[in-house]
C-alpha positions in Angstrom: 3.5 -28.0 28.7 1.5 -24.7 27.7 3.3 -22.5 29.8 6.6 -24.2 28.4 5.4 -23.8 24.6 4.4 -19.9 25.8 8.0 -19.3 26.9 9.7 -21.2 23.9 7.6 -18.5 21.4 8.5 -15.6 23.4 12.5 -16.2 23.7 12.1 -16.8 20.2 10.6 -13.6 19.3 13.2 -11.9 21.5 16.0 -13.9 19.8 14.7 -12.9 16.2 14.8 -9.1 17.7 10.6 -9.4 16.7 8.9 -7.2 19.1 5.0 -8.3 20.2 2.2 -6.7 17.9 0.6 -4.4 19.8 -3.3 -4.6 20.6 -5.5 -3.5 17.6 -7.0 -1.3 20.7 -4.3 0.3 22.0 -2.8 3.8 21.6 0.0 2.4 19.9 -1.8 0.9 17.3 -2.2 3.8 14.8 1.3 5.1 15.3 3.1 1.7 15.2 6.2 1.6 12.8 6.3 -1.4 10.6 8.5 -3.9 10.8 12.3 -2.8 10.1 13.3 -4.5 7.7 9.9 -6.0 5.5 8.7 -2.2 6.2 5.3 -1.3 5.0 3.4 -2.9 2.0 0.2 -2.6 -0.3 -1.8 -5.8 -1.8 -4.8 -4.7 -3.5 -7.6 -6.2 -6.1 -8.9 -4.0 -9.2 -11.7 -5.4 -11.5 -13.9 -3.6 -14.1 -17.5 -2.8 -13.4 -18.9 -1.3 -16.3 -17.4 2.4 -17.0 -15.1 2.3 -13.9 -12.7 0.6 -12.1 -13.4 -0.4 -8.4 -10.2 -1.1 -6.2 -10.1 -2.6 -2.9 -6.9 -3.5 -0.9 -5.2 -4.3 2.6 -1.8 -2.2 3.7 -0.2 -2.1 6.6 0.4 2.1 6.2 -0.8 3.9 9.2 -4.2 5.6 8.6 -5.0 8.5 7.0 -2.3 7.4 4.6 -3.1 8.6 1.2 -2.5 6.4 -1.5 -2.5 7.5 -5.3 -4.0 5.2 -8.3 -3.4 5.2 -11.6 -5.2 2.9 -14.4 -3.0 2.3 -17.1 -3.3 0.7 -20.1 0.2 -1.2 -20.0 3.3 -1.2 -18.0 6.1 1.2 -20.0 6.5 3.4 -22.7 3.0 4.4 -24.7 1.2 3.2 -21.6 -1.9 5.6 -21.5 -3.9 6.4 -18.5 -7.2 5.8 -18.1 -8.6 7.6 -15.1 -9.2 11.1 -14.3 -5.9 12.4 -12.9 -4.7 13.0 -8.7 -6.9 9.6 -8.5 -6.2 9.1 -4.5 -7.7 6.4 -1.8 -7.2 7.0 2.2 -6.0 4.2 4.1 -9.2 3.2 7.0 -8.3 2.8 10.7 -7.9 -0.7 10.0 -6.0 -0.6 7.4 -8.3 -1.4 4.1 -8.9 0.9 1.3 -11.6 1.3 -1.4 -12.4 4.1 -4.2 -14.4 2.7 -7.3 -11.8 4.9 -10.4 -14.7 6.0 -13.1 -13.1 6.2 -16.1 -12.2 9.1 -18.6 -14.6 10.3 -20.9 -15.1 7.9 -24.2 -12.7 5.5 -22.8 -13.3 1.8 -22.6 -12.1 -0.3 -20.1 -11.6 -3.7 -20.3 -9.9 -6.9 -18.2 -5.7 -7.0 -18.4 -5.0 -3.3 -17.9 -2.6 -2.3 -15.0 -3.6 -0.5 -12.1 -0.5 1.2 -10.2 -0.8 2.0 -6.7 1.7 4.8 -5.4 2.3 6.1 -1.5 4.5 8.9 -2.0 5.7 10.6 1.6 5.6 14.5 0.0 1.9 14.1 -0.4 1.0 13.1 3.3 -0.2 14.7 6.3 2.4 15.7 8.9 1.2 13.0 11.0 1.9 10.4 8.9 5.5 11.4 7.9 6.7 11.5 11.6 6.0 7.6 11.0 7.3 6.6 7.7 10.0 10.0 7.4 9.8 12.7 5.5 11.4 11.2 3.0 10.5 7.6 3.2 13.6 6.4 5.2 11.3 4.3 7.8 9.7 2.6 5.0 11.5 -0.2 5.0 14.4 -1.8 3.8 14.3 -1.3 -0.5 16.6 -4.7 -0.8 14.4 -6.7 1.2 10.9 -5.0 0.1 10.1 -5.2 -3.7 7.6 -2.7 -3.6 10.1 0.1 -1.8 11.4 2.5 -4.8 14.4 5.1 -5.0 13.8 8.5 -6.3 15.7 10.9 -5.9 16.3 12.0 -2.1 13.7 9.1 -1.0 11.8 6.3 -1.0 8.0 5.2 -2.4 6.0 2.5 -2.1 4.8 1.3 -5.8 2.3 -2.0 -6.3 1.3 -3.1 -9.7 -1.7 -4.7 -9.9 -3.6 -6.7 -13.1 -7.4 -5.0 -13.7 -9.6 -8.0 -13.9 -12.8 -8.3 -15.7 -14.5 -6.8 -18.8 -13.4 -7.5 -22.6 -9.7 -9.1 -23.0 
């Protein structure tokens, strides 16, 4: 019965065009191209601790990607930004990322602000571009992924995040 549930999952996964994951231990595991058409993501947590911001998230981005982060006071026009500028956070060999964001001089922070979480191909390393393109073409697919953005030539990734904590 186990050896018939075994070869259910794998004609299934070969059916669906899924390919297995590899091993977390293998070569292949920090050169691995995402998923086709999901493509890579970012899901991250921000809260306020004091005068800074500390940020902590998960992505699927091979590592040594470098991630920008922005604290904003809102979303649009007027929006103002609240820490220091070329904020960025490198993605960890298995796949988490942390920076605590101090905030700019005489600025207070407080829960409900924005924080905006950026992967932009033109600011990585060689390596990391053979995987995701120079331009972002192996990000993903952009009508399948919410978080894939157009620019102009390319592709970005681009989470928005609520800043928990602090004064409301």
């Amino acid at each position: 019965m186990k050896s018939n549930l075994a070869w259910t999952l794998v004609l299934g996964a070969a059916l669906l065009g899924a390919a297995p994951a590899p091993s977390p231990h293998s070569q292949d595991a920090q050169s691995r191209a995402a998923p086709a058409k999901i493509g890579y993501y970012m899901i991250a947590r921000a809260e306020v601790n004091a005068d800074s911001v500390d940020v902590s998230g998960a992505t699927n981005l091979p590592a040594g990607s470098v991630i920008a982060v922005a604290i904003l006071t809102h979303i649009g026009q007027g929006g103002e930004r609240l820490n220091h500028e070329n904020t960025e956070i490198a993605v960890n060999h298995d796949g988490s990322f942390s920076a605590s964001l101090p905030a700019r001089h005489g600025v207070v922070l407080r829960g409900n602000m924005v924080c905006v979480l950026s992967f932009h191909p033109n600011l990585q390393f060689k390596k990391i571009t053979k995987i995701v393109g120079e331009r972002g073409e192996r990000l993903g697919d952009p009508t399948i992924n919410p978080e894939i953005e157009t620019y102009s030539g390319g592709y970005y990734l681009r989470a928005m995040i609520a800043v928990i904590g602090g004064q409301f």
